[in-house]
C-alpha positions in Angstrom: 179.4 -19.5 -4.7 175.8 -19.8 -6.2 172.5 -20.4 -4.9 171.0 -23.9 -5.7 168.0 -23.1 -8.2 165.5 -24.7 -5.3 166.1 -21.3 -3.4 164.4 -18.2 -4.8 166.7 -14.9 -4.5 166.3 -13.0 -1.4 163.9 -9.9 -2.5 165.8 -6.6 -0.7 162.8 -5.0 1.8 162.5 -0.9 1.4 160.4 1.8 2.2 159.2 1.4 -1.5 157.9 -2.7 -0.7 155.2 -1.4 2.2 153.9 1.1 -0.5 153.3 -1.6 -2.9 149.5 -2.9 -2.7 150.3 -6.0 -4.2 153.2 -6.6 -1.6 151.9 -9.6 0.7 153.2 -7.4 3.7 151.3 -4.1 2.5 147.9 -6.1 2.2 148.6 -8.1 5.9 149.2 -4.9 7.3 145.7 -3.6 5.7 144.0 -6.5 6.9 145.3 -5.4 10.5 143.7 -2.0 10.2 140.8 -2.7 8.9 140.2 -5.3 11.8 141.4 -2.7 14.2 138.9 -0.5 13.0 136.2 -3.4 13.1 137.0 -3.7 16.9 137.0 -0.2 18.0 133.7 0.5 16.4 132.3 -2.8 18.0 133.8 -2.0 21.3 131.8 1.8 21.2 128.4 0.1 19.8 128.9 -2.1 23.3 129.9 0.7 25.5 126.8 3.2 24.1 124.5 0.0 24.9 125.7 -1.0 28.5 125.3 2.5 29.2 122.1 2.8 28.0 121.1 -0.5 29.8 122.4 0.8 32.4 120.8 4.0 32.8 117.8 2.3 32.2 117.7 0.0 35.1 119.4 1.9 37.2 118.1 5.8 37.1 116.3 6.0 39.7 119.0 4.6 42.6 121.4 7.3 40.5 119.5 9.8 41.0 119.4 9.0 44.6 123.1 8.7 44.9 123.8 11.9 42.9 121.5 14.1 44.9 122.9 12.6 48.6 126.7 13.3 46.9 125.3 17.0 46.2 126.2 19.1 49.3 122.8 21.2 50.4 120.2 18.7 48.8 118.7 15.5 50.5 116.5 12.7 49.3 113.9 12.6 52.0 114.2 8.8 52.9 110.7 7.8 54.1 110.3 4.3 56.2 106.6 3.5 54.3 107.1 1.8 51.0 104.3 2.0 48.6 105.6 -1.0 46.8 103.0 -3.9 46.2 99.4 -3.8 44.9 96.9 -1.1 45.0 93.0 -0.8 44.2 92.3 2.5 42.7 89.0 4.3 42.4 88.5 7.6 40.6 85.5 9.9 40.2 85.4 12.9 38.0 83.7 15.7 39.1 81.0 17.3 37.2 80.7 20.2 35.6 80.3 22.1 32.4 82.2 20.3 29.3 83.2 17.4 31.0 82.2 14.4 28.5 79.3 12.1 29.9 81.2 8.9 29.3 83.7 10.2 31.8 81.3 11.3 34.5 79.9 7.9 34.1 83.3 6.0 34.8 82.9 3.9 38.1 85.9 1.2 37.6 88.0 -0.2 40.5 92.2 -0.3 38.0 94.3 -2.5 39.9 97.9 -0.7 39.7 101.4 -2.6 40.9 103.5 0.5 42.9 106.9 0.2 42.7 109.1 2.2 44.8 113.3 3.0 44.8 114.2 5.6 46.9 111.6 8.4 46.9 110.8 7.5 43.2 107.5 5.5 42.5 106.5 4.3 39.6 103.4 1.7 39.0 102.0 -0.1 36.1 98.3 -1.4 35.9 97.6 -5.4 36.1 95.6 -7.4 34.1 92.6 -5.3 33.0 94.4 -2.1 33.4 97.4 -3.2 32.5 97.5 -0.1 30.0 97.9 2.2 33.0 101.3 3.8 34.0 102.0 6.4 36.6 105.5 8.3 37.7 105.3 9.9 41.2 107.9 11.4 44.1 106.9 10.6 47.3 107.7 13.2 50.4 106.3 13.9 53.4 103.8 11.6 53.4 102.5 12.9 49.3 102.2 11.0 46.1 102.9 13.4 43.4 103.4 12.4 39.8 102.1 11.9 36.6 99.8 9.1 35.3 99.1 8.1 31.5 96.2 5.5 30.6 95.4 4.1 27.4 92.7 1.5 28.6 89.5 2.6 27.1 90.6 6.2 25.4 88.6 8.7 27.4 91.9 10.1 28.7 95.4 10.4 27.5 97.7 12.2 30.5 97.5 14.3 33.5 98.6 14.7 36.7 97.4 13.7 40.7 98.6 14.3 44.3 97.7 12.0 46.5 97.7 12.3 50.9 98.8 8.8 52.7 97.8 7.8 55.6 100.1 7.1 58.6 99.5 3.4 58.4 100.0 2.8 54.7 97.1 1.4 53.6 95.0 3.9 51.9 95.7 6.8 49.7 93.6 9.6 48.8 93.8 12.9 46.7 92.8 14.7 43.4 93.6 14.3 39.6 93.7 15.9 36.7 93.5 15.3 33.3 92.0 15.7 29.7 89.0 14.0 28.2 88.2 12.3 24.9 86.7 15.8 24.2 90.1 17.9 25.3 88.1 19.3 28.3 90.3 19.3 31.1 88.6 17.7 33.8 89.7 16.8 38.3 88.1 14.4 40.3 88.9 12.8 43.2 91.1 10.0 43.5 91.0 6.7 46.2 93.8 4.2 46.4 93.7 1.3 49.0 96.7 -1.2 49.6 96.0 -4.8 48.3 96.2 -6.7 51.2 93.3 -8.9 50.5 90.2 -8.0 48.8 88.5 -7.4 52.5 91.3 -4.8 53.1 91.1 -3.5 49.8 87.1 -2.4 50.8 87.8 -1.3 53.9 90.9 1.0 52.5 88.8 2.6 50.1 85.9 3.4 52.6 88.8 5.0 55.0 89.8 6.7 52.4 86.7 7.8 51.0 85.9 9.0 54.7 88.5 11.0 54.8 88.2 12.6 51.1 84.5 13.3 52.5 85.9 15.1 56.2 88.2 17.1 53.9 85.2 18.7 51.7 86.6 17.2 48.2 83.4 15.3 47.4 80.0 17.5 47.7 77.5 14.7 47.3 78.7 12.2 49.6 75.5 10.3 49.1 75.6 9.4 45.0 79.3 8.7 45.9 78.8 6.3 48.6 76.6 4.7 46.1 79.0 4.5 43.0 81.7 3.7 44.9 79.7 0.3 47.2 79.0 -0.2 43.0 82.3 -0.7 41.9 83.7 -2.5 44.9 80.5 -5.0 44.4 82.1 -5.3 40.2 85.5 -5.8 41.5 84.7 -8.9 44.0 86.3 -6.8 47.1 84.5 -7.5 50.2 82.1 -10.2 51.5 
């Protein structure tokens, strides 16, 4: 018997035919591997990013998850939620070294509060939208750290802040470096944005009770710079 010359002979497959580069078997089963490889280092550049994205979004209702699953720690759960709109007032006390473009400062920020858990964390609006601020809030205290790149008189520090039983007003002191690396506190008044009429009447309450507590020692010039600002910032009649 003979083959017709139409058919090519039958080439015997051995170990040596997968060593051969030039085999088309040899380079097919290179392309495999090298698309493999292509998928797995695709498949860990989309893993890395979902977990970041993930971490991201998600950090602060982790951290509330991981500290309830730890046995002896609790996140204190509070029924007031700071989320929303606040107007914030600051004044800096004075004393020796503190630059006078910061004593000066009388502006009303307007800072968005957002709150997961016991976490807080707010960003300013519109004119202060520059402003950024971390806090934990427990037992009825805001305490965190704020950062503001609005006008560059400061850079970062770090505030505690009392709230009041009914939510609307905040008040407390700050602290935090000055164009001129003096490290200067004031005190700091936060009302809940519930209208601009609110807004005055939660940063008087809250002035009040900064004033009963002995944090402002000339309640008069105070009064004054703070009716001022409120009068800038259209709250009020």
């Amino acid at each position: 018997m003979y083959l017709h010359k139409e058919f090519m002979p039958i080439r015997k497959i051995t170990a040596s035919t997968f060593s051969d580069s030039r085999h088309p078997t040899c380079q097919m089963r290179r392309k495999g591997y090298s698309m493999s490889l292509f998928l797995w280092i695709v498949g860990v550049i989309v893993s890395a990013f979902a977990g970041l994205l993930i971490t991201v979004l998600f950090q602060d209702q982790i951290s509330v998850a991981l500290v309830r699953a730890h046995r002896g720690f609790r996140s204190n759960r509070s029924s007031r939620n700071l989320s929303g709109n606040w107007y914030s007032y600051f004044v800096v006390t004075s004393e020796r070294g503190a630059s006078d473009s910061a004593l000066a400062m009388s502006r009303i920020l307007t800072i968005r509060l957002r709150q997961v858990g016991d976490k807080v964390a707010g960003v300013g609006v519109e004119m202060s939208r520059n402003y950024s601020a971390m806090a934990t809030f427990q037992h009825n205290y805001l305490t965190g750290t704020w950062q503001n790149a609005i006008d560059g008189r400061y850079s970062w520090g770090a505030f505690q802040l009392h709230c009041h039983s009914n939510g609307d007003w905040m008040a407390g002191k700050f602290v935090g470096k000055d164009s001129n690396n003096h490290i200067n506190h004031g005190i700091w008044l936060w009302a809940k944005g519930k209208g601009k009429d609110k807004g005055k009447e939660g940063l008087e309450n809250a002035a009040e009770w900064a004033k009963g507590k002995g944090y402002i020692s000339n309640k008069k010039e105070f009064s004054v710079r703070l009716e001022n600002a409120m009068r800038k910032a259209n709250l009020g009649p």
